[in-house]
N, C-alpha and C positions, 0 to 999 in steps of 0.2 A: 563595574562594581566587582571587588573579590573579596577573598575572605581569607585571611593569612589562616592556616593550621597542616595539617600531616602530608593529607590529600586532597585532589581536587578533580572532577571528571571536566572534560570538554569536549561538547558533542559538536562535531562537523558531519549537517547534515547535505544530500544533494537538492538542488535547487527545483524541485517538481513537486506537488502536493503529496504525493501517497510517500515519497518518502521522506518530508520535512515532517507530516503527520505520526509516520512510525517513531520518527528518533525525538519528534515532543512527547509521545508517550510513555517513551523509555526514560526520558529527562526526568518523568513528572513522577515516575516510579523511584528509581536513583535518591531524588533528592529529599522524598518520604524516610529513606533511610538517614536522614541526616548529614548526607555528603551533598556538598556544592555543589552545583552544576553549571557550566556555563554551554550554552548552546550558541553558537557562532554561524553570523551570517551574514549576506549582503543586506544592507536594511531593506529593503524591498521584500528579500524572501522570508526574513523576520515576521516583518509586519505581515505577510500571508499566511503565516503560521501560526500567528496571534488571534489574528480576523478569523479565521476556521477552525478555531476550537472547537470542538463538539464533546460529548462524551462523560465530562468532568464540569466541574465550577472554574470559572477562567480567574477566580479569587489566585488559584494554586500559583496562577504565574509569577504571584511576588516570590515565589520561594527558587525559582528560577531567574539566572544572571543572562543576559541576552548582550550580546556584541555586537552591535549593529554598525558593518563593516561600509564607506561609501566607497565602493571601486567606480569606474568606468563605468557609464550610462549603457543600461543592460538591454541588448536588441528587443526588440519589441515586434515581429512581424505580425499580420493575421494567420492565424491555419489558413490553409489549402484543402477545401473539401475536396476537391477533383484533383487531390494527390493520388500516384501509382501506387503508393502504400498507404496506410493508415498511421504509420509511426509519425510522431510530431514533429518533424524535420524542422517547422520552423522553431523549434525550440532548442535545436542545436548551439545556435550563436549564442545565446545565453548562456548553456553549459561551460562555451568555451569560456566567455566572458567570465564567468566566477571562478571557477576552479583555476585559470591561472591569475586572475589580479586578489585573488585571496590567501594566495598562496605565502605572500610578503606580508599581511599584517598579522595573521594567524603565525607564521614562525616569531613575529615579536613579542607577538602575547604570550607565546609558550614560554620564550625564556622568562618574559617580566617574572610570570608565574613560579619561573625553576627556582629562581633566588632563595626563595621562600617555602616553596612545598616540596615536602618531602618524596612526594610520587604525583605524577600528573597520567590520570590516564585519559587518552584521548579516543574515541572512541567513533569512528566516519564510518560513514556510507562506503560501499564496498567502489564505486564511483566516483569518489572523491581523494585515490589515492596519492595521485599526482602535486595538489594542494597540500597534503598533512608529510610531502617525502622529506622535508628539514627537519621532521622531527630524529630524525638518524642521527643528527646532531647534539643534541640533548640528553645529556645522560639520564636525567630522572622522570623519563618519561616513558610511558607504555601502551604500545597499539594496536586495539581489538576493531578486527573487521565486522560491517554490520551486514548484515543480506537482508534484503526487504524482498525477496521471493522465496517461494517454496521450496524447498529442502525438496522436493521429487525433481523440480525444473533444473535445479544446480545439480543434483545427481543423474540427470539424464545427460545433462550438458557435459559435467566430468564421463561420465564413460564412453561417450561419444569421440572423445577431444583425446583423451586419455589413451584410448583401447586396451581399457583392462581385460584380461584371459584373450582379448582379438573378437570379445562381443560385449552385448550387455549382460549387464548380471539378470539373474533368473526371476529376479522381483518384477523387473521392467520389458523383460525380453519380447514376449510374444502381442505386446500392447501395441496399437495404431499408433504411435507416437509423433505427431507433425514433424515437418522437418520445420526448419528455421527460414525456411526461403519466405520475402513475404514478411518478415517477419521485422527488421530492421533496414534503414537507409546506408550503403557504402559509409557515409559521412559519419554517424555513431557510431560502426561497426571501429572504424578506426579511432575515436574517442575511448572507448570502450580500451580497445589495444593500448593506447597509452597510459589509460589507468593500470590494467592488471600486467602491463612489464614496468611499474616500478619496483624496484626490489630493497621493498621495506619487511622487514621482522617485524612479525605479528606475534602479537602474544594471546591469541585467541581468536575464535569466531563464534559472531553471536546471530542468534536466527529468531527472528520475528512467526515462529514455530510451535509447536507442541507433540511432544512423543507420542500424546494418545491419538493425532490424528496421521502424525509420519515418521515414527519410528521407524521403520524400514529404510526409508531414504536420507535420514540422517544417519543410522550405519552406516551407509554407502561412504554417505561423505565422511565420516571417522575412519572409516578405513581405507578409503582415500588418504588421506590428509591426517596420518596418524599422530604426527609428530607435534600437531597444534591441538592447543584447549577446544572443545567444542560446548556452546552452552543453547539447549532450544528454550527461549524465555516468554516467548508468546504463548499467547496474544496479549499484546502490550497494549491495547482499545482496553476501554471498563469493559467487562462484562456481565455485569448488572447495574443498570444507571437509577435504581430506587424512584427516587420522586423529583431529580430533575428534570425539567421541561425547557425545553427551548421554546423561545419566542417568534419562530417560523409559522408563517399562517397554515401552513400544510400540517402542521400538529393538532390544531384545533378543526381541519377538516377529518384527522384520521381519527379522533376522537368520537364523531359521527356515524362513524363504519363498522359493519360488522368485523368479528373476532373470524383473523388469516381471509380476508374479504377480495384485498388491494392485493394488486401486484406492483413493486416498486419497480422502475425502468429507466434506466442510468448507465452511461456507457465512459461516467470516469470522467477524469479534470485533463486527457491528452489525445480525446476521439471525436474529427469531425466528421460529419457526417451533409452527404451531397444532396439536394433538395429531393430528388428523388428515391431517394434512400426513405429520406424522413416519410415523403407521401404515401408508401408502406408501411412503415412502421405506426403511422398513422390510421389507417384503411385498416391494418391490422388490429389492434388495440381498438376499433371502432364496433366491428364486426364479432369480435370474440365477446363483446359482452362483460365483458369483467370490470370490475373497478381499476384506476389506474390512477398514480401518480408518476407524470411523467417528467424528468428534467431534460430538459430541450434546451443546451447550448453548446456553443465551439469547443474545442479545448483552449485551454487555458492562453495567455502569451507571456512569455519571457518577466512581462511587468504586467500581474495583474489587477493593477492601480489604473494604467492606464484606457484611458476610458473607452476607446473606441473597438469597439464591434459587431460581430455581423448577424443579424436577429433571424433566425431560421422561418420561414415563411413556410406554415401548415394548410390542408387541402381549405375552401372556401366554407365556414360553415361550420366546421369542426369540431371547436369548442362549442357551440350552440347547441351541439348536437349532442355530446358527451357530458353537457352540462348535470352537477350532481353527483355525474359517476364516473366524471375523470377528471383531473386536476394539470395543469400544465405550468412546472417551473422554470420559468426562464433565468435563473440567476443560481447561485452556489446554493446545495441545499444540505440540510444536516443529515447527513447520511444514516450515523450509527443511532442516532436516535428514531428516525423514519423505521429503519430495518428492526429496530426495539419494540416498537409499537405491536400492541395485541395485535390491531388491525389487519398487519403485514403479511401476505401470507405466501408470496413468491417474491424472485427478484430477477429480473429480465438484466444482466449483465455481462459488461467485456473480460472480465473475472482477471480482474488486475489483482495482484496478490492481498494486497490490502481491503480491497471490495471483499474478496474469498474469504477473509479470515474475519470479518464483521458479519456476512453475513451466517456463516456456519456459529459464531459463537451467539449468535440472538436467533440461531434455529429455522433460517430460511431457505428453504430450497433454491438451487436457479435454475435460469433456464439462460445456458452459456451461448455469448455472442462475440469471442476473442476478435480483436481489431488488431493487435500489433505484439511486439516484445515477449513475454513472457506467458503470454493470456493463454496462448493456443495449447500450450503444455501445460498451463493453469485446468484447462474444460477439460483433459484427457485426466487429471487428478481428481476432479468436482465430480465428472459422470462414470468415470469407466472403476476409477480405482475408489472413493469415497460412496459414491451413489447417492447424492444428495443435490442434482439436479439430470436434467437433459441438453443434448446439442441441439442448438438453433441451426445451425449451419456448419458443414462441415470445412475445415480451413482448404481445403484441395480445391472449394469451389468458392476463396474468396474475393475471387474481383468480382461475382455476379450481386447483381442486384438481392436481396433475401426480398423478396414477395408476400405481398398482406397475408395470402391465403398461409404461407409458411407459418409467419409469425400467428395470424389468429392460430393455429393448430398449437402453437408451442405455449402460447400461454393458456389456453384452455385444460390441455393436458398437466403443463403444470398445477392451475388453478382448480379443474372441474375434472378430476380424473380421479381413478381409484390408483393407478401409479402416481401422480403428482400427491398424491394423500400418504403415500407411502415415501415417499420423497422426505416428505414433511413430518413424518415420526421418525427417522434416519436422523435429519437435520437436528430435532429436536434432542434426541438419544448423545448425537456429535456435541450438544449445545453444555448438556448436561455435564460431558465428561470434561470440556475446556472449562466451565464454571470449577470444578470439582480440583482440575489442574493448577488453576493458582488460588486454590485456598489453601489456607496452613499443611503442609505435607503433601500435597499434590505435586507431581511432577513435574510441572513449570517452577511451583513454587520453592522447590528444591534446587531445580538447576539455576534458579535467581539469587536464591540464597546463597549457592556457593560460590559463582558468579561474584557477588559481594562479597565473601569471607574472601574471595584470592584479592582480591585488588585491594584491601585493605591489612591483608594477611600484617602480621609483625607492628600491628599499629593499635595499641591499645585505647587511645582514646579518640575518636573520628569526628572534624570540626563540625559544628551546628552555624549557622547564620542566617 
């Protein structure tokens, strides 16, 4: 479906949950203003994007134009708990699979659209550049890159890579900063390679971010990167969800619980975890006493339609035993709404950039458990530089096991502690100022709104449909 008028956005997102969820939320803002949106995908990753609405009224999605692309049948392996790293290797082959058999019908959809619109801005995943490179062909078209991590993680990464002055700059310099080892699989490092040496003209970059939490490290990257628009527009999650309720039974259990009672413990839609892992973190959570909701599954595969997988087997007795005061989700669970809830009052996390910025903007402490990719330079921003959680485990020691007695210690502190209390008026203070950011004049709100005056710039009347 399209909509003939001036302009028209089309969002290409990557094929993994936290960032098909970022750029549906950036869609659903976008098309508020009255410009089209069309969000483009393999029908499978569509439909995963659909299925895990959270946050909003999933009504919105009529206002949203969806491309449900069918390429080549998208690998499907099981994770690998007893992978050497934690990165989702088997979700590589899927990457590959979309980014290049997407690559042919999204250049034909551009032009359908060039006939007619006056300006097309296309607006991808920083990962997905490879797919959108024919747009160089296109005269009436224009390309803002999207980053779904922190503005500190990209700003460490450019000085590193870079060797700005022959160090880091002075904001970052004397921090324990992880290295990267550990961190990703040979196999996406060179995926990864083939996205950022295509050399496409951007006409922007936009960040799933906000000034009042990383102002400093998006200077870095402006003055890095001087010559490009820069816009921080996050957090693109609601962040106030009123009186919608989702119909997940874990809402009607947190309803039961005392105010900041739970700890929420979720390690993300790309982290598995080896039986023995679990039987800790189990033992742990058993012993600490606290309330818990925990989600207990794989990460994700390639097609998560496909039905088959692997059901993690907990200590004998467990649930029986936690019965009341702990809740165990075995399936997808609404994240931003759980983390919303009065109840909530820590979040036991891989602190994937999207986990981070839901849980700071609903004012929840964590307690950082980085698995792979970005996470590990995520906890050094969460605890060292924000102060709105602690480290579970340090990344130098993480092929070891983390041990019950560790975990009871880390969420008790977070939960029963006069530091974890103090975490928790940080988070809430952090919470205030991101609400405050995208209302009318706020600083997101600002840099959205100009964001929109430029891609519309010279266009007096902007289509509705």
């Amino acid at each position: 479906m399209t909509c003939d008028g001036p302009i028209m956005v089309v969002v290409v997102p990557f094929p993994a949950q936290s960032h098909l969820n970022q750029l549906l939320h950036l869609s659903r803002l976008i098309s508020a203003r009255n410009i089209p949106v069309h969000y483009v995908g393999a029908t499978v990753h569509n439909c995963q994007a659909k299925a895990r609405i959270h946050g909003w009224d999933p009504s919105e999605l009529t206002n949203l134009h969806f491309h449900d692309f069918d390429i080549p049948s998208i690998p499907s392996p099981l994770p690998d708990p007893m992978a050497e790293t934690k990165f989702p290797a088997h979700l590589i082959p899927s990457f590959q699979t979309v980014t290049v058999h997407l690559r042919s019908p999204l250049t034909h959809l551009l032009r359908s659209f060039s006939s007619y619109a006056r300006r097309i801005i296309v607006i991808h995943d920083s990962l997905m550049a490879f797919t959108v490179e024919d747009i160089n062909s296109i005269p009436n078209v224009e390309s803002y890159n999207f980053h779904s991590v922190s503005a500190f993680t990209l700003a460490v990464y450019d000085l590193e890579t870079k060797q700005i002055n022959g160090n880091k700059n002075s904001i970052i310099k004397d921090l324990n900063v992880p290295s990267l080892d550990g961190c990703f699989t040979p196999e996406f490092l060179e995926f990864v390679e083939l996205q950022y040496g295509i050399p496409i003209k951007y006409c922007g970059n936009l960040y799933n971010t906000c000034k009042a939490i990383e102002e400093p490290y998006l200077e870095i990257l402006q003055s890095i990167n001087h010559e490009t628009r820069h816009w921080a527009i996050g957090p693109l999650n609601p962040v106030e969800l009123g009186s919608l309720r989702h119909s997940h039974p874990c809402y009607e259990w947190l309803d039961q619980q005392e105010i900041d009672s739970v700890v929420y413990v979720s390690f993300g839609t790309t982290t598995t975890l080896e039986d023995e892992q679990i039987a800790e973190i189990a033992g742990g959570l058993e012993k600490s006493g606290q309330k818990f909701i925990w989600v207990l599954r794989d990460a994700d595969k390639g097609n998560v339609f496909d039905g088959e997988v692997r059901r993690s087997k907990l200590p004998e007795g467990f649930e029986r035993r936690v019965s009341g005061r702990g809740l165990v989700v075995r399936d997808w669970a609404p994240q931003l709404e759980i983390l919303s809830h009065p109840s909530t009052g820590g979040f036991v996390s891989h602190c994937g950039w999207n986990s981070c910025m839901e849980s700071i903007a609903m004012g929840v402490p964590i307690a950082a458990w980085p698995m792979h990719s970005d996470q590990p330079r995520n906890a050094v921003l969460i605890t060292e530089m924000l102060r709105v959680g602690l480290l579970i485990r340090d990344w130098a020691n993480r092929n070891e096991i983390v041990m019950a007695t560790t975990i009871e210690n880390a969420v008790r502190k977070l939960m029963a502690s006069g530091e974890g209390q103090e975490m928790r008026k940080v988070a809430n203070e952090l919470a205030t100022a991101l609400r405050r950011s995208v209302a009318n004049g706020g600083v997101s709100r600002v840099e959205f709104d100009s964001f929109i005056s430029h891609i519309t710039r010279d266009i007096n009347v902007v289509c509705s449909c």
